[in-house]
N, C-alpha and C positions, 0 to 999 in steps of 0.2 A: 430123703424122706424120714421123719421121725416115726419111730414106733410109740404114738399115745393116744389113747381117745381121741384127743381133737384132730388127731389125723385122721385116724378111721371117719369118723362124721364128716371131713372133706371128699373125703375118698366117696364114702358113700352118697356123698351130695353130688359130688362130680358124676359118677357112675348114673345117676336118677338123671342127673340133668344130658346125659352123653342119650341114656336107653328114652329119653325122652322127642328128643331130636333127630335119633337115626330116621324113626318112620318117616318125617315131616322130608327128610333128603331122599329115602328110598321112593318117597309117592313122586316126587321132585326129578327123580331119575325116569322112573317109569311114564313117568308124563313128556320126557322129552324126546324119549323116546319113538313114544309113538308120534309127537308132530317131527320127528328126522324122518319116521317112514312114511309120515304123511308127504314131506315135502318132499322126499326123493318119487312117489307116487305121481304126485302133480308133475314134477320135471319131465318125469317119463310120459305124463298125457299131451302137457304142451310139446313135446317133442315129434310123438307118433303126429298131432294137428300142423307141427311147422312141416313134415316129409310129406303131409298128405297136399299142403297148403304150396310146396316147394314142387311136386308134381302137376299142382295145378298152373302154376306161373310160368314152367317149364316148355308149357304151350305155346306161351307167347314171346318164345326166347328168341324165334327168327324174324317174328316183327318189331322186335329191340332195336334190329340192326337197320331196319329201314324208317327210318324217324321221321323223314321229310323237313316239313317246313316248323315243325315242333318239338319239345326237348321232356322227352318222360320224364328224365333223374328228378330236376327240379319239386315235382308234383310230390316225389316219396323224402323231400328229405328233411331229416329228424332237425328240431329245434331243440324240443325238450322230453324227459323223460319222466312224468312226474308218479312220487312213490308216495307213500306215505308210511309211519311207522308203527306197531302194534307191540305190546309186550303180549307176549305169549309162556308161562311157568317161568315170570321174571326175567328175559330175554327181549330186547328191544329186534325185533326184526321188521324187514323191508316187505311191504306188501303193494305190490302192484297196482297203479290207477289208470295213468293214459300214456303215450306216447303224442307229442304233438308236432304236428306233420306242418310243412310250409303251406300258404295258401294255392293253392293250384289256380293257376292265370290262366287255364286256356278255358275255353265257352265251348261246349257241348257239340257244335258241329264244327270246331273248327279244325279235329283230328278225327281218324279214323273208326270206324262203331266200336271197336273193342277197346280202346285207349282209357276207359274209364274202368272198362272193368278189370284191365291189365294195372292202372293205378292202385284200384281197389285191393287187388290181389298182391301187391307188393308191400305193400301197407300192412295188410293183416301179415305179414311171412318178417316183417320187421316188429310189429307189435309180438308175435310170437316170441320172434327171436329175444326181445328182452324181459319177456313172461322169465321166459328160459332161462337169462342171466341172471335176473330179481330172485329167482327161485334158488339161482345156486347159492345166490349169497344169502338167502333166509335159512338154506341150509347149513351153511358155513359155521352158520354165527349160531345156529342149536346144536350143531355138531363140537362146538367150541364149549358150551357149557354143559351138554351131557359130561364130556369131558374131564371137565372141574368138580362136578359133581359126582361122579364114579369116582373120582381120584379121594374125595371129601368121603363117601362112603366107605370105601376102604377101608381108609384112615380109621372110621368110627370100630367097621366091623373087626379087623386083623388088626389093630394097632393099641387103640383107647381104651376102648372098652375090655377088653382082655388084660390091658395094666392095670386099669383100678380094679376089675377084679383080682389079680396075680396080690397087689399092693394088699388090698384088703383084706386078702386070704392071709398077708403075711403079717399084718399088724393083729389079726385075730389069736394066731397064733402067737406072738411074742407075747401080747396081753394072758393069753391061758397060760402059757405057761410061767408068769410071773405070779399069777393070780395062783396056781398049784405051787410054786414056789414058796409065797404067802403062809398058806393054808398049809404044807408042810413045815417048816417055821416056827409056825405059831403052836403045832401040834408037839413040834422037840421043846419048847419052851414052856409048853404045858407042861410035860413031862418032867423034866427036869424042878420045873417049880412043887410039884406032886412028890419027885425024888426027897427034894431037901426037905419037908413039910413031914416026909416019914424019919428022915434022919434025925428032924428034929424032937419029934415025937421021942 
């Protein structure tokens, strides 16, 4: 680093431009903040609804076993998961739409009265369960750039911002005291030109 004006003027441009941009990163942090607690909040709602949902299917766990002339599994099972993507404080994350389920082939009386609502109920406990997953990973991925962002704040607050001040404090001072330097100088050189003007007198 040179000690001249035009340092100082970088220093102090850098410093304007550093104090200018922290806020923009700390509202950046504080915003993801709160969607991490939001999303850890949802994971915990869909969770208590899969235990309440997993109690309820629970019921129909010993006519699982007596299936007869019909095959549940088929009814519940996953084709596709479809998500879609939202940026949220510039983060692409996953937000949940449908799960899509195989077409169920059996006709209404041709299994037992509860069969449908035992289908029903296995469906929503799989649609749950990938609420659950979709959330972890929306989590993931904000918990990923809080991350980056705390680490970039840092940087600004303990690192940056403290050298071009430290810099600037220290080209101010090299300047003052070249500029006292000057001014004493110019004052011996008075003097002595006053000295010989009386000599010559």
């Amino acid at each position: 680093m040179r000690l001249t004006k035009t340092e100082l003027r970088l220093q102090q441009l850098r410093l304007n431009q550093l104090q200018k941009y922290l806020p923009t990163l700390q509202l950046k942090k504080t915003l993801l903040q709160i969607e991490v607690n939001n999303a850890q909040l949802e994971i915990e709602q869909f969770f208590l609804e899969y235990q309440n949902q997993e109690g309820a299917v629970t019921s129909y766990a010993a006519l699982f076993s007596d299936r007869g002339a019909f095959d549940l599994f088929p009814a519940v099972k996953v084709l596709d998961v479809k998500k879609r993507v939202e940026n949220i404080a510039g983060v692409d994350i996953p937000i949940f739409e449908q799960v899509v389920f195989q077409q169920s082939t059996h006709f209404l009386f041709d299994g037992p009265v509860w069969l449908d609502s035992a289908i029903e109920g296995l469906r929503e406990l799989i649609i749950l369960r990938e609420k659950i997953r979709i959330g972890e990973e929306k989590k993931a991925a904000l918990e990923k750039e809080l991350r980056e962002v705390s680490i970039r704040v840092n940087l600004f607050e303990k690192i940056l911002i403290p050298r071009a001040l430290a810099n600037i404090r220290k080209i101010r001072i090299f300047l003052g005291d070249q500029q006292l330097a000057a001014v004493c100088q110019a004052k011996v050189a008075k003097q002595k030109i006053l000295e010989r003007e009386e000599e010559s007198a």
